[in-house]
N, C-alpha and C positions, 0 to 999 in steps of 0.2 A: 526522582520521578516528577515530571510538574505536572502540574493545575490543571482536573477535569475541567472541562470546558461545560457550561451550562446554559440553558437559555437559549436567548438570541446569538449569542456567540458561538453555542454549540448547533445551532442550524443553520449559520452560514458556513461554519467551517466541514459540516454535512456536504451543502450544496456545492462547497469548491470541489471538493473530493465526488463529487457525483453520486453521494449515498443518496438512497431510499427515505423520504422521509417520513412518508407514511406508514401510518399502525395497520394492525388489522382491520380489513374488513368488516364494515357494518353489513348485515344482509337485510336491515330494517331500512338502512338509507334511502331514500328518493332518488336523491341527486349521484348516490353513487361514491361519493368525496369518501375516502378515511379520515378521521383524526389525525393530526401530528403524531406520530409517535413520542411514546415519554422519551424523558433523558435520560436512564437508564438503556433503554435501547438502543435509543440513537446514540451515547456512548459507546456503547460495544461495534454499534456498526462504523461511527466513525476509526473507533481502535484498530477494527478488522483492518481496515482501507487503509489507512496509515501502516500499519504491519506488510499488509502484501507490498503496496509502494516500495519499504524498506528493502523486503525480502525481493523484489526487482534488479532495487540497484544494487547490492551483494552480490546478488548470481553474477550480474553484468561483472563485477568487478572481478569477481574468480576466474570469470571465461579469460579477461583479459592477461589477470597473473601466469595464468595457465599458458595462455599465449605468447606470454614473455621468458616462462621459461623454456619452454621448447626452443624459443629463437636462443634463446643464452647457450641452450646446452648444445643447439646445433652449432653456433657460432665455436664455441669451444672445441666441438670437435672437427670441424676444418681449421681449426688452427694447430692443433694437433698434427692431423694428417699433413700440414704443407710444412711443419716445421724441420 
């Protein structure tokens, strides 16, 4: 497993992934701004992002296996039939 990411490190690698940076809502605020979210948060939100990404390129890669067997098995059996 590596190295939670912390810090400044862990809120740009937030912002590459397009996470949320912000905490909860202040309803006292003036201006409206949330705080940073902690890094506990913002760890679990960057893990989420990074997991779905993963679980993207998986799927993609199964659709394609999938698709390569059909062509094998089609392939297979016209070879059959013309033999």
């Amino acid at each position: 497993m590596r190295k939670l990411l912390l810090g400044e490190e862990l809120e740009k690698r937030a912002l590459e992934l397009g996470v949320d940076i912000q905490g909860p809502p202040r309803t006292q605020s003036v201006s409206g701004r949330s705080p940073r979210a902690d890094d506990n948060e913002l760890q679990k939100r960057v893990l989420e992002a990074e997991r779905s990404i993963r679980d993207q390129r998986l799927w993609l890669i199964a659709v394609i296996s999938a698709i390569a067997s059909v062509v094998s098995a089609a392939t297979a059996l016209v070879a059959v039939l013309l033999k």
